[in-house]
Backbone bond lengths (Angstrom), bond angles and torsions (degrees), N, CA, C in turn:
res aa  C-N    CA-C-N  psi(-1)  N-CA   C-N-CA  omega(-1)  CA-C   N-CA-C  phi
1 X - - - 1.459 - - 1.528 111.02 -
2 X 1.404 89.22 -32.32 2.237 89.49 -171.14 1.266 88.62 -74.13
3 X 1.800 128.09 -33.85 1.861 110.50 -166.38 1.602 111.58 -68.67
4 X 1.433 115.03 -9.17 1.458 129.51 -158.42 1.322 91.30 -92.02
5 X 1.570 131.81 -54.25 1.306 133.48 -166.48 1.665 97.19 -65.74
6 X 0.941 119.58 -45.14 1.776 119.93 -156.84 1.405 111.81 -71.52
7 X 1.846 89.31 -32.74 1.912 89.23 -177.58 1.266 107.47 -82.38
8 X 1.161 126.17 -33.47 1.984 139.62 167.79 2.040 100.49 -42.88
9 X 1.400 102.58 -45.92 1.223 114.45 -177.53 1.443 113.03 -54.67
10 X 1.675 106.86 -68.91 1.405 120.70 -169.45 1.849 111.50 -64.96
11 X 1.369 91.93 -18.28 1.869 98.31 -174.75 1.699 91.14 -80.54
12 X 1.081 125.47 -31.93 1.317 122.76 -169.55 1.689 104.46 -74.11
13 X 0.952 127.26 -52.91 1.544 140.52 -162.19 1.564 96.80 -65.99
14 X 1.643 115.57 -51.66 1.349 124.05 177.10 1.689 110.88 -49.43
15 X 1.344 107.74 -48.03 1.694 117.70 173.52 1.643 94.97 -27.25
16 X 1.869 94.29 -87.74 1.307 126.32 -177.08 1.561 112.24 -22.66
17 X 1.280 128.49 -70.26 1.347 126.45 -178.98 1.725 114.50 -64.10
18 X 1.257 107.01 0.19 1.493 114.68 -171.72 1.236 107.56 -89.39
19 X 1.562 118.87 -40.75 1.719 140.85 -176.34 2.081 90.66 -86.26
20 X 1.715 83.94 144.09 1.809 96.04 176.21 1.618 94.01 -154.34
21 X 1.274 97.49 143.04 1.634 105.71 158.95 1.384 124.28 -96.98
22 X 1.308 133.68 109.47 1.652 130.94 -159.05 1.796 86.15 -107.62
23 X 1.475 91.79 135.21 1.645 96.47 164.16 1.379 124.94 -110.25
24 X 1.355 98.14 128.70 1.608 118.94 -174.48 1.436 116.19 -47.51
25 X 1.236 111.86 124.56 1.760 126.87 -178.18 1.259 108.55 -91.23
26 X 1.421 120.41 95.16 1.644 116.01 177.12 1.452 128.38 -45.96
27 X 1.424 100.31 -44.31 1.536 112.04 170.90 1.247 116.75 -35.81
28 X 1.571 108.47 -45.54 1.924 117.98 -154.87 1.422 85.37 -100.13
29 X 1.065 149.92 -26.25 1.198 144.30 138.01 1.308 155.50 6.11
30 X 1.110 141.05 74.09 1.619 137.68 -163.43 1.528 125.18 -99.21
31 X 1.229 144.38 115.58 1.775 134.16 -179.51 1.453 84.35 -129.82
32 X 1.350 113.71 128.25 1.521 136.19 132.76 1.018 129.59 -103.59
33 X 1.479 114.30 156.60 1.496 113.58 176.03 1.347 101.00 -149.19
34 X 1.377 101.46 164.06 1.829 115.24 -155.64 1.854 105.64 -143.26
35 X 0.998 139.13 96.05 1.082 129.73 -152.38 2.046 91.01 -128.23
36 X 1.304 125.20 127.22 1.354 135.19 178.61 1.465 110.36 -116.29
37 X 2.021 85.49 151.24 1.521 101.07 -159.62 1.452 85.31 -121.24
38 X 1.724 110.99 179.42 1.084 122.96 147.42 1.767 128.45 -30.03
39 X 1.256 80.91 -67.26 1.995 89.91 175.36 1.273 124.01 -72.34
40 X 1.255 115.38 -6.37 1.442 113.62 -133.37 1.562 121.26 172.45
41 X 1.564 112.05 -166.47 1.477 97.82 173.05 1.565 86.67 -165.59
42 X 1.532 108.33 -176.05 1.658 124.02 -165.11 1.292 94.15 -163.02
43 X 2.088 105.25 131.01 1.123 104.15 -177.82 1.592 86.04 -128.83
44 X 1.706 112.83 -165.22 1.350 126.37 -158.79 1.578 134.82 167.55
45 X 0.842 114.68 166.43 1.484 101.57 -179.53 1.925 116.28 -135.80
46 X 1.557 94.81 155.51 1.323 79.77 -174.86 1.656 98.74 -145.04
47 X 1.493 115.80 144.81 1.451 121.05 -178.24 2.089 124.80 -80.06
48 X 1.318 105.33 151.58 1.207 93.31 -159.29 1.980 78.85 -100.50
49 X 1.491 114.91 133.01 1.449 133.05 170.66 1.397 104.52 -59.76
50 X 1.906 126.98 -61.69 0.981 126.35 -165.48 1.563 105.86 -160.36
51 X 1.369 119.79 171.71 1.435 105.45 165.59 1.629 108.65 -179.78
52 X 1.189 128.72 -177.99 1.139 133.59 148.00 1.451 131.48 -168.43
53 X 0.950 107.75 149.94 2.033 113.73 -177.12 1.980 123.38 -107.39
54 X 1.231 74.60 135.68 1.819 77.35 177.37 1.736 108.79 -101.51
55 X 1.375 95.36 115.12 1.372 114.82 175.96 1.562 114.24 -117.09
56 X 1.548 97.19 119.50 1.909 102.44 -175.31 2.106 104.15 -109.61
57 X 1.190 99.27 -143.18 1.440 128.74 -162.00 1.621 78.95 -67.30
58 X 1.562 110.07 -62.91 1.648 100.93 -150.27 1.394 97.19 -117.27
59 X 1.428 109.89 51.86 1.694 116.31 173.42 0.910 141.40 96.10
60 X 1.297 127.47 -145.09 1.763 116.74 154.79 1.442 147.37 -46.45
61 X 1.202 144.73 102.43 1.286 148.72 -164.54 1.185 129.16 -98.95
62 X 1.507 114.58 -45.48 1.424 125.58 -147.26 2.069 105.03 -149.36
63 X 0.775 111.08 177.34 1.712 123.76 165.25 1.450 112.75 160.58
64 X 1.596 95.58 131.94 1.579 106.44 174.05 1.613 94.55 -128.21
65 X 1.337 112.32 140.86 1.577 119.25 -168.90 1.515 102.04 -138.92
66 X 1.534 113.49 137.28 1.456 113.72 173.97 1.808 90.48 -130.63
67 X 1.397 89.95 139.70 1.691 106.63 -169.53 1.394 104.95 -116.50
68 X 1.651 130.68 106.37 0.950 120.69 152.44 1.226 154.38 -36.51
69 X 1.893 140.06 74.26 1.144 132.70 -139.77 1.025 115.65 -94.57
70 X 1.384 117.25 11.19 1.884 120.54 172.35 1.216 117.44 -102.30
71 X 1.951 105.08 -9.03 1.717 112.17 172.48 1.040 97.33 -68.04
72 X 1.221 159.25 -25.15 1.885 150.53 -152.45 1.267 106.61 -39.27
73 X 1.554 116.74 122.23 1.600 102.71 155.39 1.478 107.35 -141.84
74 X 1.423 90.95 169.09 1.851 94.94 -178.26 1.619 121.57 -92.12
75 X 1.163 152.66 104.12 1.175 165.15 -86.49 2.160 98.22 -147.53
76 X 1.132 106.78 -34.31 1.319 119.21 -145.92 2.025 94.30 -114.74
77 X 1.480 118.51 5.03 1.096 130.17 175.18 1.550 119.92 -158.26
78 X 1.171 126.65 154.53 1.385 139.86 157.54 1.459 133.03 -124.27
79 X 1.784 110.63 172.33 1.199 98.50 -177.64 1.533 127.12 75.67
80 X 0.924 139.38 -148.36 1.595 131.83 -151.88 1.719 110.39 -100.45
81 X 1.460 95.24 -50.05 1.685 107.99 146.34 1.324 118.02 -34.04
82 X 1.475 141.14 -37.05 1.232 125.66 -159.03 1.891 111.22 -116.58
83 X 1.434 87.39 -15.19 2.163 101.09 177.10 2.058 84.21 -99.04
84 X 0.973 138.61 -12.49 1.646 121.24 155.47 1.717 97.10 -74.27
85 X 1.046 111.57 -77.64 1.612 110.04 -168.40 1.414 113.32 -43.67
86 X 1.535 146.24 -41.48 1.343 144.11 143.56 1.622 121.91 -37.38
87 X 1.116 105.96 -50.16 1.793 100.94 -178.43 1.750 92.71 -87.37
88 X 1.580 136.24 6.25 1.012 100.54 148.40 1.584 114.02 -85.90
89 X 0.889 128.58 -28.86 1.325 128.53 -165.94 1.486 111.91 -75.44
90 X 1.599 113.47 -9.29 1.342 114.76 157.27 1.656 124.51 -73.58
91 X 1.553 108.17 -13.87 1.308 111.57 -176.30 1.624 125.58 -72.46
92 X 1.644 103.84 174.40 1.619 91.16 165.73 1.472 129.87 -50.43
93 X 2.038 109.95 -31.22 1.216 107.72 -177.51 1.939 130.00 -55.52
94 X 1.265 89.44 -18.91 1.610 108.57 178.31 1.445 110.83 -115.87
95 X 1.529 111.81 -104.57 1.489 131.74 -162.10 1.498 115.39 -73.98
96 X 1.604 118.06 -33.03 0.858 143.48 -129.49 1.642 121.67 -2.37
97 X 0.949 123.30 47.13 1.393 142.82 -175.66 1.721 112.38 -47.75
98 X 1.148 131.07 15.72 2.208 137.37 149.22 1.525 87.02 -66.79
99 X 1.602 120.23 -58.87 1.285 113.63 -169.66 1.218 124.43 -82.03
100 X 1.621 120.38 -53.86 1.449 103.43 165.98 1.891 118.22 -123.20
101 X 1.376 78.15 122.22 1.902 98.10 -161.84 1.340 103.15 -82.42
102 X 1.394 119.54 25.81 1.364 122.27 170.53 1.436 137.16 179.67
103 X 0.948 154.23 124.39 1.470 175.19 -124.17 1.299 107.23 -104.37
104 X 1.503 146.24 138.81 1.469 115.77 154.77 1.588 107.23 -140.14
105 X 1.388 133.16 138.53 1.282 119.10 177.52 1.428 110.09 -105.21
106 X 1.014 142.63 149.78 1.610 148.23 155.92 1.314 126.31 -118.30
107 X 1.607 132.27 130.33 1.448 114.66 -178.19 1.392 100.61 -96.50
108 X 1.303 91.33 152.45 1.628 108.97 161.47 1.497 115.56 -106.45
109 X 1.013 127.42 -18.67 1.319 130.97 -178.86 1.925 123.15 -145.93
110 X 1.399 121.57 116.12 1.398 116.45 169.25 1.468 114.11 -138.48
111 X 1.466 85.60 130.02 1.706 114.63 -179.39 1.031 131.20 -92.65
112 X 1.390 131.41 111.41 1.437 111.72 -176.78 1.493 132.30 -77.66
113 X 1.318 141.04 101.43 1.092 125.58 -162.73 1.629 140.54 -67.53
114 X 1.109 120.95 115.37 1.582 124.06 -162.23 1.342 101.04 -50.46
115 X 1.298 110.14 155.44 1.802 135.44 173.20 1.464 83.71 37.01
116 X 1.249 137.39 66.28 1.459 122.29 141.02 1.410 113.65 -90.35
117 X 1.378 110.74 140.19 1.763 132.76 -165.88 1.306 95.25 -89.70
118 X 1.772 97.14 134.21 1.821 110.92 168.47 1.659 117.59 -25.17
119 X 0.890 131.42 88.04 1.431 118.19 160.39 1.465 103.72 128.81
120 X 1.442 105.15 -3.55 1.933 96.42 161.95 1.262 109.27 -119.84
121 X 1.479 100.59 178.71 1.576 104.03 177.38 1.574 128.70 -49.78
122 X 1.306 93.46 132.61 1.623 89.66 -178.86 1.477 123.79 -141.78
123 X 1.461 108.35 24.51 1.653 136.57 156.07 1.275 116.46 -110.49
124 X 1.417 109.82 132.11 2.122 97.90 154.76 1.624 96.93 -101.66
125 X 1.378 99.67 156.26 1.607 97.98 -168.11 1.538 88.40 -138.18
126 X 1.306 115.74 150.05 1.648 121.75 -173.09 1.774 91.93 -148.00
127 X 1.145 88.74 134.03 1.959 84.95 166.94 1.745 87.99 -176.84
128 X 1.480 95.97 169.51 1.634 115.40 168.71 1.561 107.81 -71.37
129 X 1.391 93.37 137.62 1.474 118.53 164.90 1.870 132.03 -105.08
130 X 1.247 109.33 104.25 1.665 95.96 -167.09 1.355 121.28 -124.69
131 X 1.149 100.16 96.52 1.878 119.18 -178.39 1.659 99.25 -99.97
132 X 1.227 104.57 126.91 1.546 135.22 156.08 1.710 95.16 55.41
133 X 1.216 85.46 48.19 1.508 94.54 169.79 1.797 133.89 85.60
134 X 1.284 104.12 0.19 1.336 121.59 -140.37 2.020 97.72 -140.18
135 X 1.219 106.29 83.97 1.607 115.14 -175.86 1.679 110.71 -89.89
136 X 0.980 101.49 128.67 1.284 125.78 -178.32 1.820 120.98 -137.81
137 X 1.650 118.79 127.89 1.268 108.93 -144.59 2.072 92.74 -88.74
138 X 1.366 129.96 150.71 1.055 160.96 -144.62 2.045 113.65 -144.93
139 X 1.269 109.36 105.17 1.798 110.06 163.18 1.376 123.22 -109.56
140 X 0.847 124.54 126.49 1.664 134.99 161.02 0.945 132.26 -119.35
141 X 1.563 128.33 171.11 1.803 128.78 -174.60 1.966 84.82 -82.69
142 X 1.175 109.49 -174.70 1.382 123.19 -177.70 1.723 104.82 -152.15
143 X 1.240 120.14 135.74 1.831 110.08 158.15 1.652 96.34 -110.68
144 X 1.339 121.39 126.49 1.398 124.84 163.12 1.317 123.84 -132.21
145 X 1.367 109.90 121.25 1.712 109.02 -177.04 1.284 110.85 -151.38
146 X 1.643 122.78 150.76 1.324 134.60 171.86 1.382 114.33 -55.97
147 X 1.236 107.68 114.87 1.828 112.22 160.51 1.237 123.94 -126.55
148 X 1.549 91.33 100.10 1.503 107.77 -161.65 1.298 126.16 68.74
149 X 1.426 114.32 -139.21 1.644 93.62 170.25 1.753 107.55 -90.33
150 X 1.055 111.39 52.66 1.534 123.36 -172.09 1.460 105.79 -116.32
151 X 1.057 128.62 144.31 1.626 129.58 166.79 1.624 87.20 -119.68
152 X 1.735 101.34 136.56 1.536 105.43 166.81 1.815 100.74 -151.88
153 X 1.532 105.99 150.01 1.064 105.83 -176.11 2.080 81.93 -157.15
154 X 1.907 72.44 149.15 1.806 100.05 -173.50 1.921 98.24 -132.76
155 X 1.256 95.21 174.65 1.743 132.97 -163.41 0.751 131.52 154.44
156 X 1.447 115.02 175.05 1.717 147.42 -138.47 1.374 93.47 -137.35
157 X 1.256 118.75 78.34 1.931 115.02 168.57 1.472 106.94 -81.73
158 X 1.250 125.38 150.97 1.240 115.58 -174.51 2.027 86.01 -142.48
159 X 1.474 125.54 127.06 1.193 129.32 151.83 1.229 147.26 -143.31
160 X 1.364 117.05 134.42 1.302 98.84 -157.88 2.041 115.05 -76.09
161 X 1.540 102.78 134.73 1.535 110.67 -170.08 1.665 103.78 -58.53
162 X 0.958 140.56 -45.50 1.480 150.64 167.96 1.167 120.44 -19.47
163 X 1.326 101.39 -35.57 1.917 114.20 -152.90 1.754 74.67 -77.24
164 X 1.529 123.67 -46.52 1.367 134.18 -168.52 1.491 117.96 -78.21
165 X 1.324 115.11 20.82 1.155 103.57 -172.25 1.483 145.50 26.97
166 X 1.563 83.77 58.38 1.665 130.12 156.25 1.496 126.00 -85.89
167 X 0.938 140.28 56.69 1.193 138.52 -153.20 1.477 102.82 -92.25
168 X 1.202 135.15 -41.11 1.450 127.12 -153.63 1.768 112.80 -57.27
169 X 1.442 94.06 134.67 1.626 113.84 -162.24 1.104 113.27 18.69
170 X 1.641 104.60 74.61 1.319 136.01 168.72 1.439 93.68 -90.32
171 X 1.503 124.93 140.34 1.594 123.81 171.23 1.236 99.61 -87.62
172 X 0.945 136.29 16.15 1.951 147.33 -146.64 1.493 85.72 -114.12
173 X 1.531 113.27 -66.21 1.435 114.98 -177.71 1.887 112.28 -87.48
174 X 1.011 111.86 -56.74 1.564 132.34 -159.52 1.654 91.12 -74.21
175 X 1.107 157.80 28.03 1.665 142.17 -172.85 1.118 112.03 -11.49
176 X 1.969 116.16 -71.77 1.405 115.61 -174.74 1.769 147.67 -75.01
177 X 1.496 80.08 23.61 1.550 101.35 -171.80 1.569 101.34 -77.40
178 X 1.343 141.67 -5.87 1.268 143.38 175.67 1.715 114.63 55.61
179 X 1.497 76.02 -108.51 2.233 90.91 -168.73 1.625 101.59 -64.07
180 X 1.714 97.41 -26.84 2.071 97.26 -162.20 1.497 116.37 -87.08
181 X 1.736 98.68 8.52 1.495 107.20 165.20 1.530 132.70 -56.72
182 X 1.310 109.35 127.15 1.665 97.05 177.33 1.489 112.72 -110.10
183 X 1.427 118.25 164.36 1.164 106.90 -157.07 1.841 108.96 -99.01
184 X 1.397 138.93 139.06 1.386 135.94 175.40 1.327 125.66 -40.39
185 X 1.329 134.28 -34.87 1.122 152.52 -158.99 1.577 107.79 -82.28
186 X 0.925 145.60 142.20 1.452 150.59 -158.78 1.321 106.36 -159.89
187 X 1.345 111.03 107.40 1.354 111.06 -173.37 1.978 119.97 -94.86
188 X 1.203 126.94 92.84 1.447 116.21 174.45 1.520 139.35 -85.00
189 X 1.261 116.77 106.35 1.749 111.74 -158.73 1.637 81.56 -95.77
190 X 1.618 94.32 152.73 1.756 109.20 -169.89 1.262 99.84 -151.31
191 X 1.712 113.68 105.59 1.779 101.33 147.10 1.323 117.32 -112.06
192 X 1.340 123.41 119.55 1.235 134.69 -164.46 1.716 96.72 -93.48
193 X 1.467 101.96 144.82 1.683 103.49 168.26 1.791 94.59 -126.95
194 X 1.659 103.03 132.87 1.710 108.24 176.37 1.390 92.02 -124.42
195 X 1.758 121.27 150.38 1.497 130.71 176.02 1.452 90.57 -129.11
């Protein structure tokens, strides 16, 4: 019985030293976002505040992400045109980011995906998403792998702004707004670097 407890013991501790939390380096860090219009489209970038990832024996585990929402910028313009189009997207009509100065994602669930090939996704990742206060749960593919003593993992988030009460020239709400429609879908590409 004592050899039963010790090996239950030592299998447990082995777990334990197997699981690590690496914290996310904003610097090494990348968030874009890509958001399409009628005419057109608008891309951008945005900074990660804080974060961290749970990396075990067989990889990816865990992620908690805080998104800076006052870093926003517009990527796809300059000049006077592009600090109007940013401080709109700081407003109530969008982000409204006076009130909430930040984004946060959390998973609840990661999968590793069978026979995934070197260099594609090979997690599904599910967790809450919470913009301007208002969380709503979110899945995607994931690529995550050790580089070096680095853990980094990238994606294709895709969400719809609505769920967040984003509405402006939404065709969802607005129908007759035509060409000045924008589209729901919000696309966020992410390569995160954690040490």
């Amino acid at each position: 019985m004592k050899m039963i407890a010790l090996g239950l013991l030592l299998a447990a501790t082995t777990s334990l030293h197997a699981q690590s939390t690496r914290t996310v380096d904003p610097t090494a860090s990348k968030f874009l976002w890509t958001g399409k219009k009628v005419t057109g489209e608008h891309t951008g970038g945005l900074t990660v505040k804080s974060g961290t990832v749970g990396w075990g024996a067989n990889g990816l585990t865990a992620a908690d992400i805080t998104i800076d929402m006052r870093s926003i910028t517009c990527t796809d313009m300059s000049g006077g045109g592009a600090e109007r189009f940013v401080a709109h997207l700081h407003s109530a009509d969008f982000f409204d980011t006076e009130k909430h100065p930040t984004a946060h994602f959390v998973t609840t669930q990661v999968e590793p995906i069978a026979g995934a090939k070197p260099g594609q996704p090979n997690y599904k990742v599910t967790g809450d998403l919470t913009i301007k206060g208002i969380t709503k749960p979110v899945t995607f593919d994931a690529l995550a792998w050790q580089d070096g003593a680095n853990m980094r993992a990238a994606a294709n988030l895709v969400f719809d702004r609505t769920a967040y009460d984003i509405r402006y020239r939404s065709v969802t709400f607005f129908q007759e707004i035509g060409d000045k429609a924008i589209e729901n879908d919000v696309a966020l590409t992410f390569d995160l670097t954690a040490k």
